[in-house]
N, C-alpha and C positions, 0 to 999 in steps of 0.2 A: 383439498388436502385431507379433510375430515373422511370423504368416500373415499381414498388412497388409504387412507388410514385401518378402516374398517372392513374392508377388502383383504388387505393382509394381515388382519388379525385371523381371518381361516384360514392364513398360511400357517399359522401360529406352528403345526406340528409339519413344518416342511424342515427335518430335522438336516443336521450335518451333510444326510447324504442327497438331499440336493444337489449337491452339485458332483454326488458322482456323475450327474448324467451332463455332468457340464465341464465332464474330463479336461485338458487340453497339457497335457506335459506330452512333450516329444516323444515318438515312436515311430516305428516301421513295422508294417502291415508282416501280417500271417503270408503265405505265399496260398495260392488257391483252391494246390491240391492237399494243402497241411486242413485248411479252414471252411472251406465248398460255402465260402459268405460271399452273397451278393455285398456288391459296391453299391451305399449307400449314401449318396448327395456327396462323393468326392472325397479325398483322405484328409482334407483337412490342413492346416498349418503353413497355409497363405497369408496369414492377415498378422500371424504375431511373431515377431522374433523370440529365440532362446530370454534376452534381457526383461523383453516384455513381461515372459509365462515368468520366468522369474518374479519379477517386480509383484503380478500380482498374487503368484505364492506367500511370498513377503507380508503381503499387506492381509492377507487371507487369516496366517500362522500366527501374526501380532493380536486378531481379532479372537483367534482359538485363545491365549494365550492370557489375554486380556479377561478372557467373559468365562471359560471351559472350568468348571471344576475337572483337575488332571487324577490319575489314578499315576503317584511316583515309585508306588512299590517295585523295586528295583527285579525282585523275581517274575514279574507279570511283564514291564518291558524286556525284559531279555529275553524271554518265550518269545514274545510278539514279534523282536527284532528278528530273531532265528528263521520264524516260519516264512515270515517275510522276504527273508534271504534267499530260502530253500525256493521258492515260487519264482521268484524276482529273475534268476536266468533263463527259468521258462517262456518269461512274457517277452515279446517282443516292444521291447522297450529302449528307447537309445539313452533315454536319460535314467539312469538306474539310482542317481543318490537322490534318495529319497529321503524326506522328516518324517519322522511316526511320533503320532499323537494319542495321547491313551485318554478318553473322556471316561470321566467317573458320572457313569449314566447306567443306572441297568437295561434300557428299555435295549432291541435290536438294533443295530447300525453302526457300518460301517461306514466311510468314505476318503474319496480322492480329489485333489481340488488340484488348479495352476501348482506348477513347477514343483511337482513330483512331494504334495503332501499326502500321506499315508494313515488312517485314523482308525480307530474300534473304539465303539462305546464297549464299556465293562459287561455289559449286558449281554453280546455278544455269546462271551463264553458260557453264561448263565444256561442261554437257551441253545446252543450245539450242543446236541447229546456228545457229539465225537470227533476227532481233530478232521479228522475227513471233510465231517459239514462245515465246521471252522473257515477250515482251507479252502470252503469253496465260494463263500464270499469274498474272499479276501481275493481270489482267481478272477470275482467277477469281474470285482473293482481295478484291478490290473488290466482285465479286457478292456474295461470304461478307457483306462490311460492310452493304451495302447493303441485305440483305435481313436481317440482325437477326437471324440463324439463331440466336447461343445464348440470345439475349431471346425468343424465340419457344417454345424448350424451355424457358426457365426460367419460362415462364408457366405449365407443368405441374407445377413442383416449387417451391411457394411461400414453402416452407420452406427455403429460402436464401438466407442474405443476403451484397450485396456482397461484406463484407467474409471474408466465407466463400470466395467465389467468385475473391477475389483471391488470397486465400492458395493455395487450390485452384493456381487456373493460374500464379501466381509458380513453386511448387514442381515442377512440370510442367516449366515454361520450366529450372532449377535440373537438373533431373535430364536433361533434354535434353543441356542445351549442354554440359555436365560429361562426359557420357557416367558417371555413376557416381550413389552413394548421394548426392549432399551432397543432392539436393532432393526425396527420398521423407520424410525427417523432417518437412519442410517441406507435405506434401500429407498425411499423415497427422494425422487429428483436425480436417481441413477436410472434412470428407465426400467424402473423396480418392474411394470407388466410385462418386459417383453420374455418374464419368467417363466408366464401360463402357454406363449409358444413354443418357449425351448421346450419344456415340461409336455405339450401335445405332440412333438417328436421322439421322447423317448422310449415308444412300445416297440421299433424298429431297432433302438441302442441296445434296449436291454435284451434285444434275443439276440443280437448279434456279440455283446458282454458274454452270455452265456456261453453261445458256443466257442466264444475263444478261448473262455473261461475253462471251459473242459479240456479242450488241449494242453493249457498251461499246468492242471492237474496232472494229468497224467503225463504229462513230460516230468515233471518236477518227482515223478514217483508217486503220487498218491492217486487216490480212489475218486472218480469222475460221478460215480454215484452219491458220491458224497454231496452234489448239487442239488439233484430231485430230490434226496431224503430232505434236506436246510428246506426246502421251497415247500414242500409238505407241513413241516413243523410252521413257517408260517403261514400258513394257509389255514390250521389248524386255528392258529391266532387269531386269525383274522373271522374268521368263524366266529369264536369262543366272544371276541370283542365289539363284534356287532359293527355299531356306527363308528368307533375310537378304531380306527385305522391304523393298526401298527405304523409309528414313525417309517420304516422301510421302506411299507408297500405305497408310503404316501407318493414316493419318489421312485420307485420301482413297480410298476403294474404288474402283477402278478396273476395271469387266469390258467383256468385248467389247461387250456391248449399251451400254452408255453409251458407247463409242470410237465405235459407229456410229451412234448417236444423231446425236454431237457432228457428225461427219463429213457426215452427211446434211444437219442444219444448215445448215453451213459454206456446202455449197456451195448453199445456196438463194440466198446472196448473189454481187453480182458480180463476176467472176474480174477484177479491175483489175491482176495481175500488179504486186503494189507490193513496191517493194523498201526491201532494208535499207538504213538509215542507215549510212555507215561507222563511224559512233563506237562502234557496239556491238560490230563487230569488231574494232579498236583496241583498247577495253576487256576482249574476251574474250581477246586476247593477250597483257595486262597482266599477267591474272590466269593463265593454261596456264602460263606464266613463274612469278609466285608459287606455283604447286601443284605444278611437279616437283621430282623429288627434289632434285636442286642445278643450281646453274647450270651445273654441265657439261652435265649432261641435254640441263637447257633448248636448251643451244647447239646438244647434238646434234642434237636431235627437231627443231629450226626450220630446219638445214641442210638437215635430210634432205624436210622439205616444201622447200623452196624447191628441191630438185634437179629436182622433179615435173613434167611438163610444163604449162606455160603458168601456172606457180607464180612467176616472177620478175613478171610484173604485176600479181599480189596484195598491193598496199601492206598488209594486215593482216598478212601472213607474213611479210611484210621488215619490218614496224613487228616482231613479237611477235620476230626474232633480234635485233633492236636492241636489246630489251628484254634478251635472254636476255647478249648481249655486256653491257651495262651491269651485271647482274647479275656477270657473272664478271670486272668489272674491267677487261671488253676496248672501254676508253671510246674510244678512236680509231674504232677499227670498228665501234664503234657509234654516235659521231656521222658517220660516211660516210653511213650509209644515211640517218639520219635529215636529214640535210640534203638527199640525195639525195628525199626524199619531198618535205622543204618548198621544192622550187623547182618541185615541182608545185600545192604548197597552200600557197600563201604564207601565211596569214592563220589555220590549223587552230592551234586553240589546243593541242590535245591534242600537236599535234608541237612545238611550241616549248616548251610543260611541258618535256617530255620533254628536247628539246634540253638545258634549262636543267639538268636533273637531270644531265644527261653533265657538262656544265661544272663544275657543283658539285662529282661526282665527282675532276674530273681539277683543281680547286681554283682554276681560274678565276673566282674569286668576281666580279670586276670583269664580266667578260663577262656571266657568267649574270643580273647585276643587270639592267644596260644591254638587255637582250633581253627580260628579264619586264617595266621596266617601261614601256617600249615598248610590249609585248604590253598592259600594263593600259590603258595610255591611249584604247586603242583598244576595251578590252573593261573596262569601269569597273566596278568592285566583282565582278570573277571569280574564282570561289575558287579551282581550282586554281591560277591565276596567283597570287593572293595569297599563296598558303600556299606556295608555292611560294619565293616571294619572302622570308616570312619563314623557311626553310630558309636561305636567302643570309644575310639579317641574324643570326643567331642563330649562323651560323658566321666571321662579322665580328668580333662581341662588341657589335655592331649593339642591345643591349637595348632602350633606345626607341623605335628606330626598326621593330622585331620585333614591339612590344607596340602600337603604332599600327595596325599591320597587323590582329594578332590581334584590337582592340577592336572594327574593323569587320567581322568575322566573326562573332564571337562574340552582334552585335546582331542579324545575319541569323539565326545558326543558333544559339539561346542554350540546345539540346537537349543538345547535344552536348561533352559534359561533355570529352573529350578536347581540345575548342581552349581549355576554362578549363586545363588543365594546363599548357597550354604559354601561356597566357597569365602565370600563376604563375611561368613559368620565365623565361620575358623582363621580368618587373618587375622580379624578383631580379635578373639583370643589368646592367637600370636602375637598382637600390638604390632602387626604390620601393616602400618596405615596403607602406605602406597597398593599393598597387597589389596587389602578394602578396594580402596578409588577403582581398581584396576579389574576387579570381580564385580563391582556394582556398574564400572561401565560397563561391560559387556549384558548384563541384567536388563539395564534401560535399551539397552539397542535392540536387544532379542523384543521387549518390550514394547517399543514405537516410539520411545522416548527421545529420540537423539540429543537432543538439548541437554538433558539430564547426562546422557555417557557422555557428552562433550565437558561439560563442566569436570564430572568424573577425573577426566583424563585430564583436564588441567589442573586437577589437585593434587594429583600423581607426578604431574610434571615438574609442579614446585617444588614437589618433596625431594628432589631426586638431583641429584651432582651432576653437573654440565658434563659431556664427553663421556658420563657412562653408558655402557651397556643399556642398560633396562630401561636408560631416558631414551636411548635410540629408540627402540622398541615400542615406547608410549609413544614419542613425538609421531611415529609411521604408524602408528593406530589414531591417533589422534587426527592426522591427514585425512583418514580413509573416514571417520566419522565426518568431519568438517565438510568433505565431498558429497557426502551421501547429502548430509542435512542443507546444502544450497540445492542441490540438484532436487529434493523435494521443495525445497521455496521457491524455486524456479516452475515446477512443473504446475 
């Protein structure tokens, strides 16, 4: 146990995307002459059913969920969700509903795990100079899906099952995000080695990721060169960092002849000179802001770009010291700029969020209301705007009017276990218990806890009058918990 032990402690930096190369959500292949990709050990997706990849998506996302510091800044997942989307009809993919995960990490990394989980560490955006390079990891990791890479190897090792394989990569994900021991216990006694074989097959994954990856780009409309520039910049890194192996490349081999591969590619398609969307740079400013040391930093580093030449007409740089003022409490001079932007972009939601969040600061609850929901009326069920909105309510003492908000979020995005928290917390202010039980079970489920939402849901269940409505409602959620939780005792 002690040498199992110590062995994967130099796994220690086999970050999240481990297991992009251990893909296996459902898809159908490129066709030949889209792809010109050799057939590589078979397509894969013999050995696991939909429920399976399911299942251990499930047990993967409760592991994110449990261990992940999350990034919930509602204007950073909305980007993410969007580009995601934008891509997402490109890839040949059968299973398209996808969870997206936002880890609050600076370091590179993305990944894709069982049953169609989608991730970016914050870091990410840090180091894409441009949405193009963005977009092209994010293309690659959809090649990883779509081509079934770890159902492909596990057609070779028949002797594993799911549930094996969950535990395997839950523990993986555990020892990631932790940076520490807690998730090698957890990979030990799941045939934790048979890691360093998958891992010796993927220099064949990842050129074949790549090149689907670039189709999926330039299907989707964007810039295919946007690959070899991302693989440069880490190459660069990798360089600059010696022995410390960017997290990425731990999981992604990365040599010249694949940078040139990719590059030659690139440019067999045509140079259309397409540009970035502003929100990605908006967004990357968000986040340089959230990653420096403190908001003095921020201030400084964003002054000092805006001294730069022909730096005062970069709305992203005067957006990112808005940011960096609002962070250090300097909300006057930081709604200057920001209004000074939105009488260029009347209608950018990203700047009237923003606006909104300066208001709130400086406790102009009235204002900040009156301007989101304006904003919503015009942009109907928008989550930043929304959540944005219930920020306002919840600092009212606004309860109901908080938990209305969050109901309709919660219906869109019902993954995402951190809008059931705060939905819990605006019932409680409504003194709507059952509302409570009924946010906090769904919390424990997303959670791993079934036990916990079952109880939940029988405390909701007393609360509540025989033959209504809302008892129906709980008793048929309460079924579907009770099921799930024998069907785990059982397995």
């Amino acid at each position: 146990m002690k040498n199992v032990l110590n062995e994967f402690r130099s796994y220690r930096k086999l970050s999240i995307a481990v297991v992009l190369a251990l893909s296996l959500a459902p898809g159908s292949a490129f066709t030949a002459q889209e792809t010109q990709l050799p057939n590589i050990g078979g397509t894969g997706g013999g050995l696991l059913s939909g429920q399976q990849e399911s299942d251990i998506g499930q047990q993967v996302m409760v592991s994110i969920r449990r261990s992940a510091p999350r990034i919930t800044d509602p204007l950073v997942y909305d980007y993410l969700s969007s580009i995601i989307y934008r891509l997402v009809p490109a890839a040949p993919l059968e299973n398209r509903d996808l969870t997206l995960a936002l880890i609050d990490d600076p370091a590179i990394n993305a990944f894709a795990v069982p049953g169609g989980i989608v991730g970016v560490n914050g870091g990410l955006f840090l180091n894409a100079v441009t949405e193009q390079q963005f977009a092209s990891v994010l293309a690659h990791e959809l090649g990883h899906l779509s081509q079934r890479h770890f159902a492909r190897r596990l057609e070779q090792q028949e002797t594993s099952t799911p549930l094996t394989i969950a535990g395997m990569i839950a523990g993986i994900v555990l020892s990631a995000v932790t940076q520490s021991d807690i998730g090698i216990a957890a990979i030990v006694g799941t045939q934790a080695l048979a890691i360093q074989n998958m891992l010796a097959y993927s220099r064949l994954h990842e050129q074949e990721a790549d090149r689907v990856g670039l189709v999926i780009l330039a299907s989707a409309g964007m810039d295919p060169r946007g690959m070899p520039e991302m693989f440069e910049i880490m190459m660069r890194q990798n360089r600059l960092q010696g022995r410390n192996v960017p997290e990425y490349l731990s999981t992604h081999p990365l040599t010249q002849s694949r940078v040139a591969d990719t590059r030659n590619r690139a440019e067999q398609y045509p140079d259309k000179k397409i540009r970035d969307g502003q929100e990605y740079h908006l967004v990357r400013s968000r986040l340089q802001v959230h990653y420096a040391p403190s908001p003095e930093i921020a201030v400084g580093t964003f002054e000092s770009y805006l001294q730069k030449s022909g730096a005062q007409s970069n709305e992203a740089i005067r957006y990112g010291l808005a940011i960096a003022y609002m962070s250090n409490d300097q909300f006057e001079k930081a709604a200057v700029i920001i209004n000074e932007l939105l009488a260029g972009n009347p209608g950018r939601i990203t700047l009237q969020v923003t606006l909104a969040e300066i208001l709130i600061g400086e406790k102009k609850l009235d204002q900040a209301r009156s301007l989101l929901r304006e904003a919503l009326s015009r942009n109907p069920g928008n989550y930043p705007i929304t959540s944005t909105l219930v920020d306002v309510e919840i600092a009212t003492g606004n309860g109901t009017r908080a938990a209305e908000y969050l109901k309709q979020l919660t219906r869109r995005m019902p993954q995402q276990e951190y809008l059931w928290l705060r939905l819990a917390e605006a019932e409680g202010m409504a003194r709507n218990i059952v509302g409570v039980h009924r946010a906090r079970a769904e919390y424990d489920a997303l959670m791993g806890d079934l036990e916990a939402s079952q109880r939940q849901l029988r405390q909701a269940q007393e609360k509540l009058p025989a033959g209504s409505a809302e008892r129906q409602v709980v008793n048929e959620r309460l079924g579907e918990i009770t099921s799930r939780l024998q069907a785990h005792r059982n397995s």
